[in-house]
C-alpha positions, 0 to 999 in steps of 0.5 A: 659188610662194613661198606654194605652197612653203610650203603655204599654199594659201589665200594661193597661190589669192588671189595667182593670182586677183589676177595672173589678173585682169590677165593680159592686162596681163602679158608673154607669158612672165609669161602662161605662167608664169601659165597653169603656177602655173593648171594646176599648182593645178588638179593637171594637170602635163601642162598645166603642163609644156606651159606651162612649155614655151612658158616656156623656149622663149621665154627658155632662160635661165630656169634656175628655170623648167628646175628647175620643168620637170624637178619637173613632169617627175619628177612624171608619172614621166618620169624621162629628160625631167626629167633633161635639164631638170634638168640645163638648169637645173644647167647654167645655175646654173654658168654664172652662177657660182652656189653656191646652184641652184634651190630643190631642184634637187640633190634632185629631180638625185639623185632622178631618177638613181637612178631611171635607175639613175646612181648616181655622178652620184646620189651626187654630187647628193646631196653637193653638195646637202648641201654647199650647204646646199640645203633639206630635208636629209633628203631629200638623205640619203634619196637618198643612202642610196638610191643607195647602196643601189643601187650595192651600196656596203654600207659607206656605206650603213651609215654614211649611214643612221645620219647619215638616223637621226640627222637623223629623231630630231633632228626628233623622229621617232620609232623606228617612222617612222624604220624605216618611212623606212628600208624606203622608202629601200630600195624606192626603191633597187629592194631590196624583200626588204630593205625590209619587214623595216624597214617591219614 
């Protein structure tokens, strides 16, 4: 998962060929995990989450694998079943007393609640993830300039989409990306008349 994270897919595929070849040797619940990381390489998400399924069966108290199940989930566009999954391994996090979830655990919370139109619970995510130092907080902004959006908080919205801005041009983005990341913003807050003029 580690190399896959960060992009290298030459190391990822010779890794899952090594484990692959003794996963017989493996237990069951490594087995799966393996049969997942397959499906998930071969770009089949709905076999990966059946897999990641027999995963959390077998041992619910895998809050990484919840995590993992509610990503597969949001990316076949079922945003209530990632919820609950995602809320699994949110749960699980606080009942280890943990600060630091699951890698991207309050993205992909904050992303799935403005899809289903919970934008407090949104915003919450979005905050507690920057708080946290969660990775990628550009993506913790964009969801929270969304929700923000959504909910009709125009104040906020302002104030968090010059802190979005101000992260975009310290990576070195330039004035048209960060129009075309703002309109995108709007879209996904469900405001598409307002989008396009950013995206122009």
């Amino acid at each position: 998962w580690t190399y896959r994270q960060l992009g290298q897919a030459q190391k990822t595929q010779e890794l899952f060929d090594l484990v692959q070849a003794k996963k017989n040797t493996l237990p069951v619940t490594d087995q799966y995990s393996l049969e997942t990381m397959g499906a998930i390489l071969a770009k089949d998400h709905w076999l990966a989450i059946q897999s990641l399924k027999k995963v959390v069966d077998r041992d619910p108290q895998l809050r990484g694998k919840w995590g993992q199940l509610g990503s597969l989930y949001l990316s076949v566009r079922e945003p209530e079943l990632a919820r609950d999954a995602l809320e699994k391994a949110m749960d699980l996090t606080r009942q280890r007393g943990d600060k630091y979830p699951w890698f991207h655990l309050y993205r992909n919370l904050a992303q799935v609640y403005v899809e289903l139109g919970q934008y407090d619970e949104a915003i919450e995510a979005a905050r507690l993830g920057l708080e946290t130092g969660e990775q990628n907080r550009r993506s913790m902004l964009f969801w929270l300039c969304a929700a923000n959006i959504a909910k009709g908080d125009d104040a906020e919205t302002q104030r968090q989409l010059e802190l979005f801005r101000q992260e975009l041009r310290s990576k070195g983005i330039g004035d048209v990306n960060i129009r075309m990341n703002v309109g995108f913003i709007y879209l996904k807050a469900g405001h598409t008349a307002q989008a396009l003029p950013q995206m122009r």
